[in-house]
TORVEX-359095 format. One record per residue (C-alpha): residue number from 1; residue in one letter; x, y, z. Coordinates in nm, 4 decimals. Example, Ala and Ser with C-alpha at 12.3 -4.5 7.8 and 13.67 -1.06 7.14 Angstrom:
2
ATOM     n   res         xx         yy         zz
ATOM     1     A     1.2300    -0.4500     0.7800
ATOM     2     S     1.3670    -0.1060     0.7140
END
This chain:
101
ATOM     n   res         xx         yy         zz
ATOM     1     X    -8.9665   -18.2910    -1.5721
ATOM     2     X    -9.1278   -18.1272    -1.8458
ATOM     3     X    -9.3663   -17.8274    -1.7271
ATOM     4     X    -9.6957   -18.0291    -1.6746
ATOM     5     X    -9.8492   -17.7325    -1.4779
ATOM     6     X    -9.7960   -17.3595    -1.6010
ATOM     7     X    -9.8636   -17.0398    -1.4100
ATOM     8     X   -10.1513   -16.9649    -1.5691
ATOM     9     X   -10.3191   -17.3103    -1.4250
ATOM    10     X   -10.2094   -17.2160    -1.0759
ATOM    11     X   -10.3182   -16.8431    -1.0678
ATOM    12     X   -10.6907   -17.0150    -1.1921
ATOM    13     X   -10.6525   -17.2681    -0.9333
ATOM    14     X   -10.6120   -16.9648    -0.6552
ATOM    15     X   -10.8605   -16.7463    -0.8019
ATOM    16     X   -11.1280   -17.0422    -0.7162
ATOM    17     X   -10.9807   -17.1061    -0.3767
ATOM    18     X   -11.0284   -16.7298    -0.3286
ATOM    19     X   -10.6352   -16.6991    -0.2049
ATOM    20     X   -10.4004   -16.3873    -0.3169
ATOM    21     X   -10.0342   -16.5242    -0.4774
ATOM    22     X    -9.7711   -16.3152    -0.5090
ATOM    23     X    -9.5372   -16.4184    -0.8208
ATOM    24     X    -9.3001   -16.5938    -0.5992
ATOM    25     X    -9.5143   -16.8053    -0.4252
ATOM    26     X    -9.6823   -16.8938    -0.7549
ATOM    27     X    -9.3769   -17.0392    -0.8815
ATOM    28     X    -9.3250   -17.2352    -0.5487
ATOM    29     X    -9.6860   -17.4125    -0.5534
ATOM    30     X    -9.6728   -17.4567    -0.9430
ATOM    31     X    -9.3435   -17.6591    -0.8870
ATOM    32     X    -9.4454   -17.8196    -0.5641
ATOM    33     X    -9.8172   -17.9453    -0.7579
ATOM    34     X    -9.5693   -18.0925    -1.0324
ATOM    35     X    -9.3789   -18.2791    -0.7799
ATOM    36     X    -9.7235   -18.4007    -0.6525
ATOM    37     X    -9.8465   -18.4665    -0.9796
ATOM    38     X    -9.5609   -18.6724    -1.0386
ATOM    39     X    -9.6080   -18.9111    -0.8060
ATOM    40     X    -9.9690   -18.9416    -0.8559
ATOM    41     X    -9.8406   -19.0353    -1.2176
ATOM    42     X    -9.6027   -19.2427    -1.1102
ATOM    43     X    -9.9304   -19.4673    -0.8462
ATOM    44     X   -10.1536   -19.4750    -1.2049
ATOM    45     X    -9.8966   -19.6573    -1.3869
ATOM    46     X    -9.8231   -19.9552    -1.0896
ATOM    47     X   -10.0026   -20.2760    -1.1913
ATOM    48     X   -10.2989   -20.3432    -0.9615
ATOM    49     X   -10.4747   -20.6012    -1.1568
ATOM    50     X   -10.5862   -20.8804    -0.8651
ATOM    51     X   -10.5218   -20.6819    -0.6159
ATOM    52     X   -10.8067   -20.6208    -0.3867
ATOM    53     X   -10.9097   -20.3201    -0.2464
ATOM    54     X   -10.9103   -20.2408     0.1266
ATOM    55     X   -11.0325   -19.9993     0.3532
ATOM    56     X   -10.7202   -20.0422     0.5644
ATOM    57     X   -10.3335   -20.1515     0.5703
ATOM    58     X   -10.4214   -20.3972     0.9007
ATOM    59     X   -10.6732   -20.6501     0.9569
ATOM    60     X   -10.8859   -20.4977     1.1841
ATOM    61     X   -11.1361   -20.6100     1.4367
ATOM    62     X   -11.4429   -20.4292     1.7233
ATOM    63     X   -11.3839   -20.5940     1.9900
ATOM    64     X   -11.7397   -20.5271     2.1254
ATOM    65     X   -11.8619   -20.6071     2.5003
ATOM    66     X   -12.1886   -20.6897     2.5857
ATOM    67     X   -12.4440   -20.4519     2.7087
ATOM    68     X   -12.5142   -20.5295     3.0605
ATOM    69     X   -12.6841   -20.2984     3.2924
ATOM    70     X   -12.4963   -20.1677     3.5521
ATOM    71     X   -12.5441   -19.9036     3.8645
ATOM    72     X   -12.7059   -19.5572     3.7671
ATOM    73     X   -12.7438   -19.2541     3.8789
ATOM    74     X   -13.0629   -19.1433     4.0990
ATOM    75     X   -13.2907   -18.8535     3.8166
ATOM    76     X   -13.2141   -18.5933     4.0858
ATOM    77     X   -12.8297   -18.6411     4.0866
ATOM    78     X   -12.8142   -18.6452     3.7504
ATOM    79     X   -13.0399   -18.2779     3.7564
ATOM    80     X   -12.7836   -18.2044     4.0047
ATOM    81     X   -12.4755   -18.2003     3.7499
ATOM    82     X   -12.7079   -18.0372     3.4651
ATOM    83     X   -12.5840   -17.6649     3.3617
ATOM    84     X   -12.9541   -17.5519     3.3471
ATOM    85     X   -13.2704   -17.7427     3.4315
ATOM    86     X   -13.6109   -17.6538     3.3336
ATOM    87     X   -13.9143   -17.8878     3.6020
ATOM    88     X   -13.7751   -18.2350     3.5404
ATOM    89     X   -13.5886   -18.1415     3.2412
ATOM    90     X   -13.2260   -18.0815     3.1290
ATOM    91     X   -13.2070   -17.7836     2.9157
ATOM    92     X   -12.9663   -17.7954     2.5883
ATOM    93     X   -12.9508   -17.5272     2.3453
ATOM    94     X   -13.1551   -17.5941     2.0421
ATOM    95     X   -12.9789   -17.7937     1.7491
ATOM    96     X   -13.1975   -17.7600     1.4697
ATOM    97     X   -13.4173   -17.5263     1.3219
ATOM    98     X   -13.7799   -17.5303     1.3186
ATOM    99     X   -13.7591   -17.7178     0.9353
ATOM   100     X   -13.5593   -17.9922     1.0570
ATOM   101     X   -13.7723   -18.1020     1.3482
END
């Protein structure tokens, strides 16, 4: 394989990633991103003409039940099992600032 990726493209490449190559291991990744390359090549030339696209390999299907209401569990059990309770109130550490509410 002609080179298709030089040094100087994978030392750029790092430098944006914010990683530290030595020499070595720049020679490594450039020729492992060929191979890579390669076969990303080698999936653009296949002919997909009438082929459609899919979100997956296997038909897939939800197998869904239906929402019936069952047994719960009495407000003071539930305040029971709570890590911290505030009155009548679970407390949860705040999620979102004071701009997102």
């Amino acid at each position: 394989m002609s080179e298709v990726l030089s040094e100087q493209a994978v030392r750029q490449v790092a430098k944006l990633a914010r990683l530290r190559l030595t020499d070595e291991q720049v020679r490594i990744y450039r020729r492992q991103l060929e191979e890579v390359l390669g076969h990303l090549d080698t999936l653009g030339r296949i002919d997909v003409d009438g082929i459609e696209p899919m979100a997956h390999p296997l038909a897939l299907t939800n197998h869904l039940q239906d929402d019936v209401v069952g047994p719960s569990l009495l407000p003071a059990t539930l305040l029971g099992m709570a890590p911290a309770v505030e009155d009548a109130w679970m407390v949860a550490p705040k999620v979102m600032g004071e701009e997102g509410s």
